[in-house]
PyMOL Python script that loads the backbone (N, CA, C, O; Angstrom):
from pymol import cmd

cmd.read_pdbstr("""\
ATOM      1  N   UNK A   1      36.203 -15.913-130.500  1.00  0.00           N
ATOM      2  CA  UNK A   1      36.604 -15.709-131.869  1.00  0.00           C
ATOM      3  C   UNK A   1      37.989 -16.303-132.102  1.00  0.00           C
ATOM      4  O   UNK A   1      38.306 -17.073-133.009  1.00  0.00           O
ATOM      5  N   UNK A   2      38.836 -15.767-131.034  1.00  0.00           N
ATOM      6  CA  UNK A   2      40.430 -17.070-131.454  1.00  0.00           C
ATOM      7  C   UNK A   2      40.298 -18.674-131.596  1.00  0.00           C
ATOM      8  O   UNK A   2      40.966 -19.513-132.200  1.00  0.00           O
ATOM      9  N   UNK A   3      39.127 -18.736-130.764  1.00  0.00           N
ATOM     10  CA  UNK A   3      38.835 -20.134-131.293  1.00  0.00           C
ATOM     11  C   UNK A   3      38.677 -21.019-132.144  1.00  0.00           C
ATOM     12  O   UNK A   3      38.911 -22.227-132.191  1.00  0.00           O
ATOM     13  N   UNK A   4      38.026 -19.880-133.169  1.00  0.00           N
ATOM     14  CA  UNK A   4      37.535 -20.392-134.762  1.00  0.00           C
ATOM     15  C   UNK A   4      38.505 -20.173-135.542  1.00  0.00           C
ATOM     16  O   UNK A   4      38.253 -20.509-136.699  1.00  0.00           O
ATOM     17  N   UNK A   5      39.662 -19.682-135.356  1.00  0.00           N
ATOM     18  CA  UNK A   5      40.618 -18.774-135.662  1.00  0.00           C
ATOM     19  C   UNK A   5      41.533 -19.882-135.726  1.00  0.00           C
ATOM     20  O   UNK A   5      42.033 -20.181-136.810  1.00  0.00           O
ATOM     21  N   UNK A   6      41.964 -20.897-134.066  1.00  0.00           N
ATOM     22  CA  UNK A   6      42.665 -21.426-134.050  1.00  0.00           C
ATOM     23  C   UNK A   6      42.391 -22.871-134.625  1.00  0.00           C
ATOM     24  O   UNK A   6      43.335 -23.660-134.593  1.00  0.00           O
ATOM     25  N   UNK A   7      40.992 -23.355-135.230  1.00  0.00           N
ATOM     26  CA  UNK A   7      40.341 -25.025-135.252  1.00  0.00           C
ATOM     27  C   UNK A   7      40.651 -23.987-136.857  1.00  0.00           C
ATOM     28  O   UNK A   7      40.533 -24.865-137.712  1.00  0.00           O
ATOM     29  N   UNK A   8      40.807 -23.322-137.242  1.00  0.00           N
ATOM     30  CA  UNK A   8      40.271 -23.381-138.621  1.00  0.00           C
ATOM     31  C   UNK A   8      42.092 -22.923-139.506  1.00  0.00           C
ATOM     32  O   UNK A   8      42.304 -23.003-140.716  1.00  0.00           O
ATOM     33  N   UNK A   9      43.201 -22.439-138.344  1.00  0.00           N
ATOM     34  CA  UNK A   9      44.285 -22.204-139.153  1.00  0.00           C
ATOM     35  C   UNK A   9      45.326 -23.294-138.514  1.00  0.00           C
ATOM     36  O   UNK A   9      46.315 -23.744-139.092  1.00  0.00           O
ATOM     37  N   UNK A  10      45.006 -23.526-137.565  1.00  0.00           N
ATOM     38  CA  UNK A  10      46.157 -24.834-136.809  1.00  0.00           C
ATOM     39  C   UNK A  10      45.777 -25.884-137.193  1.00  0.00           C
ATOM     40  O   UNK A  10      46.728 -26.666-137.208  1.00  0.00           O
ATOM     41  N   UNK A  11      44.478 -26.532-137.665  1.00  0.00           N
ATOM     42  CA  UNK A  11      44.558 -27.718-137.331  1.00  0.00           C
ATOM     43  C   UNK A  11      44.358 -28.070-138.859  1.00  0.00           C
ATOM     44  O   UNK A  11      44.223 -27.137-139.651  1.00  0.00           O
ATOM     45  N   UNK A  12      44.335 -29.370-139.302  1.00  0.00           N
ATOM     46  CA  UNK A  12      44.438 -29.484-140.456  1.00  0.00           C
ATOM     47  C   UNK A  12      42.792 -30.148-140.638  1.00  0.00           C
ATOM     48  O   UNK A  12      42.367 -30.683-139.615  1.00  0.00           O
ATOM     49  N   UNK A  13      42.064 -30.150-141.580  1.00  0.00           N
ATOM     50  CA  UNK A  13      40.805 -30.369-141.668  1.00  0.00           C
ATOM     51  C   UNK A  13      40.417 -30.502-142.838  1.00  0.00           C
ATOM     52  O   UNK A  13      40.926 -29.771-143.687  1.00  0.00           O
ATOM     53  N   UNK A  14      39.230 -31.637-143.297  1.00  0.00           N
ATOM     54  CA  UNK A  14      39.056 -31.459-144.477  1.00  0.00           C
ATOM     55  C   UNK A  14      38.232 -30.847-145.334  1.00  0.00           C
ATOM     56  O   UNK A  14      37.229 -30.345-144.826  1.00  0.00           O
ATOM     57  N   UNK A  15      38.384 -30.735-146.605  1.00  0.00           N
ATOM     58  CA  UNK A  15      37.096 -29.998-146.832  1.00  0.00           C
ATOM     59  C   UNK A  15      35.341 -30.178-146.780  1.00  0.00           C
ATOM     60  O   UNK A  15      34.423 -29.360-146.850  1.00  0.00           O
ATOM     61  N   UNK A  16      35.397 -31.825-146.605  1.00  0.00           N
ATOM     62  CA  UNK A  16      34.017 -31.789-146.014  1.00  0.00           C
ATOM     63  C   UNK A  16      33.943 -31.645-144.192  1.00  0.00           C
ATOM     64  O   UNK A  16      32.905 -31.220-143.686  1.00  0.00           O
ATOM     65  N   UNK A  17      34.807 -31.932-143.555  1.00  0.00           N
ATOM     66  CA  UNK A  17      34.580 -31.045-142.439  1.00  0.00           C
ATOM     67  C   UNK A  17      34.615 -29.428-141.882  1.00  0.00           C
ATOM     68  O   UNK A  17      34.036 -28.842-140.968  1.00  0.00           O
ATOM     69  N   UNK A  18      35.373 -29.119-142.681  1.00  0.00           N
ATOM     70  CA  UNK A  18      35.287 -27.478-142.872  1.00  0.00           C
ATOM     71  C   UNK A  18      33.365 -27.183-143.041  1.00  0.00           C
ATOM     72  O   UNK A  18      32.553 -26.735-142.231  1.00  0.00           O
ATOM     73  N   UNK A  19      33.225 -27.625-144.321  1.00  0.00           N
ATOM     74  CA  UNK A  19      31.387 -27.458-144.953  1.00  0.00           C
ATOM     75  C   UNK A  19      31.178 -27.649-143.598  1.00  0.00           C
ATOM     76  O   UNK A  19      31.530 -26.693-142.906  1.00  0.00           O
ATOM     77  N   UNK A  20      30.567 -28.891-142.835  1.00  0.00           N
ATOM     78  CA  UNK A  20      29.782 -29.164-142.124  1.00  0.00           C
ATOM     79  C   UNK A  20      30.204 -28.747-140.918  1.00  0.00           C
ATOM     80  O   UNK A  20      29.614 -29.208-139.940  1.00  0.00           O
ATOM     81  N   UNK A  21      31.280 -27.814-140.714  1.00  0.00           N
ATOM     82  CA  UNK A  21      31.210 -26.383-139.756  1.00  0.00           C
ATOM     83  C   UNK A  21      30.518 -25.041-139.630  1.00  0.00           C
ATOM     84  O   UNK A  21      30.047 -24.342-138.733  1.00  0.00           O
ATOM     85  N   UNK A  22      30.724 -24.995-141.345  1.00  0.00           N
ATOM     86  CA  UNK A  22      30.425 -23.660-141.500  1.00  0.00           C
ATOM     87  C   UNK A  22      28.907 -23.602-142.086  1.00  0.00           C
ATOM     88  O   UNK A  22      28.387 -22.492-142.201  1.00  0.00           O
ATOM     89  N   UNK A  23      28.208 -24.731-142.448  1.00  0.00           N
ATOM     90  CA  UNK A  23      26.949 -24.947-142.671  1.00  0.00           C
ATOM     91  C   UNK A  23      25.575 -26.704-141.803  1.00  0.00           C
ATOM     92  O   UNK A  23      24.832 -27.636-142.112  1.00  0.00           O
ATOM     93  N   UNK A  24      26.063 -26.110-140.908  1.00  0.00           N
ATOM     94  CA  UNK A  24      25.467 -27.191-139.897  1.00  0.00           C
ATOM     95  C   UNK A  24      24.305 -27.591-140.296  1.00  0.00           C
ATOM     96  O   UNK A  24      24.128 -28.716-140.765  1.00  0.00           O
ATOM     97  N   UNK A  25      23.238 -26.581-140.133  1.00  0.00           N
ATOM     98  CA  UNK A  25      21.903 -26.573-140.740  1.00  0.00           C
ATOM     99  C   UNK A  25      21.730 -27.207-141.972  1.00  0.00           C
ATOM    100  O   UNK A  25      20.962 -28.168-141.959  1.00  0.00           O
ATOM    101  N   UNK A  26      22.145 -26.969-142.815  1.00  0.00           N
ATOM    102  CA  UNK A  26      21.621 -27.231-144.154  1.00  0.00           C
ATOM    103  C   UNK A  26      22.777 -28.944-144.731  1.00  0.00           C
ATOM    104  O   UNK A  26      22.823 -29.212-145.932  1.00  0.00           O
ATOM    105  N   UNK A  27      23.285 -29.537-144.051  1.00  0.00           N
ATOM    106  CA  UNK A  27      23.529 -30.546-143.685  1.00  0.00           C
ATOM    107  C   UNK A  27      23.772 -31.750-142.817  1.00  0.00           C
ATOM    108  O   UNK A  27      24.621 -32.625-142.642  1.00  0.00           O
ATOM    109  N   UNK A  28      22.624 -31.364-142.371  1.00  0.00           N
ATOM    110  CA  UNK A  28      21.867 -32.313-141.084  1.00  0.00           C
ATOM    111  C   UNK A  28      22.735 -32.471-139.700  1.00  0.00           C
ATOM    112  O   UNK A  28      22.808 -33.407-138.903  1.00  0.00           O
ATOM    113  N   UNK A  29      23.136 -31.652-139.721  1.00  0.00           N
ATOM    114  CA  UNK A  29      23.748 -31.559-138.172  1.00  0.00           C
ATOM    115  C   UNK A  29      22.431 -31.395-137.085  1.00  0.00           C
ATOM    116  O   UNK A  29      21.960 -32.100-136.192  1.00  0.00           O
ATOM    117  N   UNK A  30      22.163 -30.274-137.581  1.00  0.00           N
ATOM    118  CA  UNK A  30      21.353 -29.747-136.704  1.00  0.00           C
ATOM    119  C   UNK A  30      19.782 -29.948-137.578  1.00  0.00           C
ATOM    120  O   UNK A  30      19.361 -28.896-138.058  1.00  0.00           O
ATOM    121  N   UNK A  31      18.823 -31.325-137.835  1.00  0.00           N
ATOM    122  CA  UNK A  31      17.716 -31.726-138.372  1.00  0.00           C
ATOM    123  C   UNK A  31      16.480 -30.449-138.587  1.00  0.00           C
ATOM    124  O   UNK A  31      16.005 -29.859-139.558  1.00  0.00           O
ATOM    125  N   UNK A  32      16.265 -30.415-136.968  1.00  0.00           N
ATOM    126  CA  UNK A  32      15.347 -29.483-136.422  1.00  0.00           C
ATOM    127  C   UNK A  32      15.078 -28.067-137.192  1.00  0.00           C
ATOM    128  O   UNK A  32      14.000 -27.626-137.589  1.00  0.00           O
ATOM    129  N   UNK A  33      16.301 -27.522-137.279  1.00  0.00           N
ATOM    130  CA  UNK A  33      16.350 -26.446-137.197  1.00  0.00           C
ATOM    131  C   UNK A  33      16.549 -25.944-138.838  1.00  0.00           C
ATOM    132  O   UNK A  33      16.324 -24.810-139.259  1.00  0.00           O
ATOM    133  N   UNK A  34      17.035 -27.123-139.634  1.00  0.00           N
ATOM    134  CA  UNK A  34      16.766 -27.187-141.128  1.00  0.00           C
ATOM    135  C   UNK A  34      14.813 -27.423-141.287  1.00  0.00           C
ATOM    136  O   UNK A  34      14.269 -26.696-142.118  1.00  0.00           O
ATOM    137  N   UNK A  35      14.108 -28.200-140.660  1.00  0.00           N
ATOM    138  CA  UNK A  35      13.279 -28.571-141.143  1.00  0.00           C
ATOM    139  C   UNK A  35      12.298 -27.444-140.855  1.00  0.00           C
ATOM    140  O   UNK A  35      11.246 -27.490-141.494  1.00  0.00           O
ATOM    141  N   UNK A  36      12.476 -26.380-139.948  1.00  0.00           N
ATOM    142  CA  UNK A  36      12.202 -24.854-139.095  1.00  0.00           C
ATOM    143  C   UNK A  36      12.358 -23.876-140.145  1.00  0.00           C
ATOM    144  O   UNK A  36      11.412 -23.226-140.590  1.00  0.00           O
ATOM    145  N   UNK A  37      13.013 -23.819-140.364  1.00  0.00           N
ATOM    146  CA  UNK A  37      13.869 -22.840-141.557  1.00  0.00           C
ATOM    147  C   UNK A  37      12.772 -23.059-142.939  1.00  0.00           C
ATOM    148  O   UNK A  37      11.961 -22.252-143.393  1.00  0.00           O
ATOM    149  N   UNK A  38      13.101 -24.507-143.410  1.00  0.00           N
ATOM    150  CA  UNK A  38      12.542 -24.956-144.955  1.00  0.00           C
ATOM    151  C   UNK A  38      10.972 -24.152-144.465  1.00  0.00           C
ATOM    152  O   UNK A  38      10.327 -23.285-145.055  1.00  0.00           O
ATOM    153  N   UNK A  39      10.684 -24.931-143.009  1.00  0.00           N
ATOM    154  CA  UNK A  39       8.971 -24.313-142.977  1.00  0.00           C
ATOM    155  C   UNK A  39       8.661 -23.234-142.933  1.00  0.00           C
ATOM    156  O   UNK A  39       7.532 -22.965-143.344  1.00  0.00           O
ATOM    157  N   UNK A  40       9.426 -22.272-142.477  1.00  0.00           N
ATOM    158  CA  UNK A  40       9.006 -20.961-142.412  1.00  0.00           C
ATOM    159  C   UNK A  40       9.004 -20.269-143.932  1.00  0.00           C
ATOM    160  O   UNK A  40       8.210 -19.392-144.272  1.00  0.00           O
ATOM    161  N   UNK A  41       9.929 -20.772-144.682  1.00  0.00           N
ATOM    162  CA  UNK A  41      10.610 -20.423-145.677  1.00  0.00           C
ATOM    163  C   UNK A  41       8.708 -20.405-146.898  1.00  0.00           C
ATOM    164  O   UNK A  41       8.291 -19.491-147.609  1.00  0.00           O
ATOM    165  N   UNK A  42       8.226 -21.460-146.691  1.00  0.00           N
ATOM    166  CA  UNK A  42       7.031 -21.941-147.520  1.00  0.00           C
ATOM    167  C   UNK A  42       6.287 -21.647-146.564  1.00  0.00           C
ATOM    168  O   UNK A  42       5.285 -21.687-147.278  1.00  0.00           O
ATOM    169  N   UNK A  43       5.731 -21.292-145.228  1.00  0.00           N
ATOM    170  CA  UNK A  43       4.779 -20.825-144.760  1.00  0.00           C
ATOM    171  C   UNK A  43       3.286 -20.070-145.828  1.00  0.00           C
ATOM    172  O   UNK A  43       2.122 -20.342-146.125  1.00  0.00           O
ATOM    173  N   UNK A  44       4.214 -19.127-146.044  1.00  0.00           N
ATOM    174  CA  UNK A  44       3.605 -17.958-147.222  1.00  0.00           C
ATOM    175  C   UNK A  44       2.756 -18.761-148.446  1.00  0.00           C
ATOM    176  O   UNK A  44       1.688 -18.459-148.981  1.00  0.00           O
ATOM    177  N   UNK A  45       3.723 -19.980-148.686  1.00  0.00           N
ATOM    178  CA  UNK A  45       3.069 -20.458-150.052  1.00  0.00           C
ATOM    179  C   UNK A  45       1.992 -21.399-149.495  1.00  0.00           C
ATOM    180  O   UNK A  45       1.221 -21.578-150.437  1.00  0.00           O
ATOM    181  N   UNK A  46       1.468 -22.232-148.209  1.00  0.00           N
ATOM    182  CA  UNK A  46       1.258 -22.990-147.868  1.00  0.00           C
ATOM    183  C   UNK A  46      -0.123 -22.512-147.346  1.00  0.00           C
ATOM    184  O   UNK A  46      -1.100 -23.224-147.117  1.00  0.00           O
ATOM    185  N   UNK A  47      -0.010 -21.114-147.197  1.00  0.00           N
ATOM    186  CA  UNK A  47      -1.260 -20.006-146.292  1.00  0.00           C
ATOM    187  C   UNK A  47      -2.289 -20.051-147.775  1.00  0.00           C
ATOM    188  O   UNK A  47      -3.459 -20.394-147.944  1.00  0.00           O
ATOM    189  N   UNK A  48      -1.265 -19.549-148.674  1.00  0.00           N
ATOM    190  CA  UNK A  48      -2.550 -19.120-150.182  1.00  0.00           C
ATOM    191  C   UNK A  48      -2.992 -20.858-150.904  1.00  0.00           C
ATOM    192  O   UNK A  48      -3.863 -21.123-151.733  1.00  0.00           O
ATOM    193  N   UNK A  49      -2.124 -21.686-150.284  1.00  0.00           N
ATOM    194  CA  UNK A  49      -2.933 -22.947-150.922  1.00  0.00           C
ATOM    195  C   UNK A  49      -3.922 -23.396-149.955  1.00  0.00           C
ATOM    196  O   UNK A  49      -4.874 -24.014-150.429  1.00  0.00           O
ATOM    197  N   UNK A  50      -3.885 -23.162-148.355  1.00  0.00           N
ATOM    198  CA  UNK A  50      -4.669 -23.858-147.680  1.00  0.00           C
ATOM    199  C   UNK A  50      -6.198 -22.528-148.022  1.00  0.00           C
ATOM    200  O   UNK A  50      -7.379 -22.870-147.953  1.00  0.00           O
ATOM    201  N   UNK A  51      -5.860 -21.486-148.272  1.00  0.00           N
ATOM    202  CA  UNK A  51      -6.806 -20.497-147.978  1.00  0.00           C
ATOM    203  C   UNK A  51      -7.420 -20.582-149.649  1.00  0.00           C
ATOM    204  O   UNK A  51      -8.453 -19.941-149.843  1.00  0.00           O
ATOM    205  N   UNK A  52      -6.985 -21.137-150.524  1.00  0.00           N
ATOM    206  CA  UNK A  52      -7.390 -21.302-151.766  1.00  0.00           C
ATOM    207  C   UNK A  52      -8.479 -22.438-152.207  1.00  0.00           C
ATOM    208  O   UNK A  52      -9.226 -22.475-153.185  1.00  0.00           O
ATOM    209  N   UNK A  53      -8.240 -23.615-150.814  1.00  0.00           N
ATOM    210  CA  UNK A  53      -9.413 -24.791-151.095  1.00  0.00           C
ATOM    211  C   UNK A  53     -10.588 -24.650-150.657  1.00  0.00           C
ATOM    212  O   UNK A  53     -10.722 -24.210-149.515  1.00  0.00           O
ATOM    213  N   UNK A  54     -11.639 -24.955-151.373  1.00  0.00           N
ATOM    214  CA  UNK A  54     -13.033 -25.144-150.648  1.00  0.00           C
ATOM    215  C   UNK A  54     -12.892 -26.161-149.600  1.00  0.00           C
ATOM    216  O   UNK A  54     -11.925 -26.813-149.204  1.00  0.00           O
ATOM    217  N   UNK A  55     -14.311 -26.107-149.213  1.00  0.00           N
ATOM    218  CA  UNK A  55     -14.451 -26.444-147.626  1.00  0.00           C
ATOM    219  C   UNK A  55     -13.959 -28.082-147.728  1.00  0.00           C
ATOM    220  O   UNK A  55     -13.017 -28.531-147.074  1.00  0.00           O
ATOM    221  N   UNK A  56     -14.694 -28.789-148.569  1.00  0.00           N
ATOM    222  CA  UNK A  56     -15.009 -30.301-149.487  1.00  0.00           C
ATOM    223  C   UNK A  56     -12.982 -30.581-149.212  1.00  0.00           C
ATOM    224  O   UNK A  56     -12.258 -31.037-148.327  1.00  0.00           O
ATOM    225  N   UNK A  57     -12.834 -30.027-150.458  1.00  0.00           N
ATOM    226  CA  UNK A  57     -10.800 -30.067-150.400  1.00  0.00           C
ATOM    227  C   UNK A  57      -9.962 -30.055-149.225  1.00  0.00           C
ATOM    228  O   UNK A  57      -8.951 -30.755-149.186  1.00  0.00           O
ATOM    229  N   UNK A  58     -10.321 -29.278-148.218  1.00  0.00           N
ATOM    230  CA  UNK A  58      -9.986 -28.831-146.843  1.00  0.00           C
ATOM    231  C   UNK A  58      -9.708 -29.673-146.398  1.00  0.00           C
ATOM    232  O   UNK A  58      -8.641 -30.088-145.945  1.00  0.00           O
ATOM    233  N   UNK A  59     -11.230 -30.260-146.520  1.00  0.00           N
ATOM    234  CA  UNK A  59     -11.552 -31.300-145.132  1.00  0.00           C
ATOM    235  C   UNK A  59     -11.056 -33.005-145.920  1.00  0.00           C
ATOM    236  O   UNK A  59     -11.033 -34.030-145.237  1.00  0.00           O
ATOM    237  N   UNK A  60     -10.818 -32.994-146.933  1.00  0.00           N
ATOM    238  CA  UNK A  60     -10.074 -34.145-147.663  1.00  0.00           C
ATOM    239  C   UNK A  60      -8.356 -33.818-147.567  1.00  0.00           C
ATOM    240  O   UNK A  60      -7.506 -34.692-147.735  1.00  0.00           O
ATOM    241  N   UNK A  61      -8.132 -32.751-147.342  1.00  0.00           N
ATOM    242  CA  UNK A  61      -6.413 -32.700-147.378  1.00  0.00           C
ATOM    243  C   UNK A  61      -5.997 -33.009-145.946  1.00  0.00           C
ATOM    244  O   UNK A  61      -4.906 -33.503-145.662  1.00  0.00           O
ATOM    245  N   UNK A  62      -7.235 -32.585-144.788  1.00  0.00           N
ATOM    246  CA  UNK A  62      -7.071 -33.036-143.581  1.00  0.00           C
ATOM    247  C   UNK A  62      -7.028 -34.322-143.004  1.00  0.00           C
ATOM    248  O   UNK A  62      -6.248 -34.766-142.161  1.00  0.00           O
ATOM    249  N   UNK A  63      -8.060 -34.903-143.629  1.00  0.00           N
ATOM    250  CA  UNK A  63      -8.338 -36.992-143.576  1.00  0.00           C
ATOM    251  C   UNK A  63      -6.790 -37.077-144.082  1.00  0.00           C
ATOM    252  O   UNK A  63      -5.930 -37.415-143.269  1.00  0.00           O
ATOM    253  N   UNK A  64      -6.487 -36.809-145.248  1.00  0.00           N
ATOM    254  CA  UNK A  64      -5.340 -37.919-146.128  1.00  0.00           C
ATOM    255  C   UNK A  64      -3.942 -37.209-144.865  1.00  0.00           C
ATOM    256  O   UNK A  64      -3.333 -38.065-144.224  1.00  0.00           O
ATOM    257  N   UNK A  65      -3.670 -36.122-144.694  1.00  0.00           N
ATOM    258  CA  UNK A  65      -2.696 -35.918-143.384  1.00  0.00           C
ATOM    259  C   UNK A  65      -2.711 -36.899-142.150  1.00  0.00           C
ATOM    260  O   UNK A  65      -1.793 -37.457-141.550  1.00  0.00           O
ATOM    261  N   UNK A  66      -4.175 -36.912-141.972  1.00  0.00           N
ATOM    262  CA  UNK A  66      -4.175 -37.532-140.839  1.00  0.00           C
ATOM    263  C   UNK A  66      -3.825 -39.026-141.315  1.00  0.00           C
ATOM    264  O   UNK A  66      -3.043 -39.493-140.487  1.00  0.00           O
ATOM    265  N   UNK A  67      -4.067 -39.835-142.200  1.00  0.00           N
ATOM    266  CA  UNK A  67      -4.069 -41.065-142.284  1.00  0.00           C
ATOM    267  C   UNK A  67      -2.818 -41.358-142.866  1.00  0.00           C
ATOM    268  O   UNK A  67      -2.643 -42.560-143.068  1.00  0.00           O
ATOM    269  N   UNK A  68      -1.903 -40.611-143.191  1.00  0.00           N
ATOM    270  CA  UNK A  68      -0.742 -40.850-143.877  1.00  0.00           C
ATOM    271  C   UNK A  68       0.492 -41.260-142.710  1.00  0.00           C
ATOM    272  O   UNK A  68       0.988 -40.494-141.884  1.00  0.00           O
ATOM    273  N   UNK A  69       0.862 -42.961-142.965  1.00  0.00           N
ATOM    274  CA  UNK A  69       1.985 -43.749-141.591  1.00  0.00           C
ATOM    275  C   UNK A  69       3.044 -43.602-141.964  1.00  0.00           C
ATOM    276  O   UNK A  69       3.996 -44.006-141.295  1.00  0.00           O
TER     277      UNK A  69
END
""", "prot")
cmd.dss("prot")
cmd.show_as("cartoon", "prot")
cmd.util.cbc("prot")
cmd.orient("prot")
């Protein structure tokens, strides 16, 4: 904890490096773990659309996934 204490009152820094300390994730520091987050985040919405298509829709949202470079 003196650590953050000391990078954040000794040293001089700017304000977009300050942000991209204190919010890593959500400005691509860390890709992964933003793109983890967003997914879990829409999981929920993603369950009632896949569970909402007939079989026909399903199996067409699956082809165009798969074929999309």
């Amino acid at each position: 904890m003196d650590s953050i204490f000391y990078f954040t009152i000794y040293q001089e820094k700017t304000v977009k490096e300050t942000l991209i300390n204190f919010f890593p994730v959500f400005l691509r520091n860390y890709w992964f773990v933003t793109v983890y987050i967003v997914l879990l985040i829409l999981s929920p919405f993603l369950n009632k659309l896949i569970n909402s298509l007939s079989q026909k829709q399903y199996t067409y949202l699956i082809e165009e996934i798969m074929n999309t470079k």
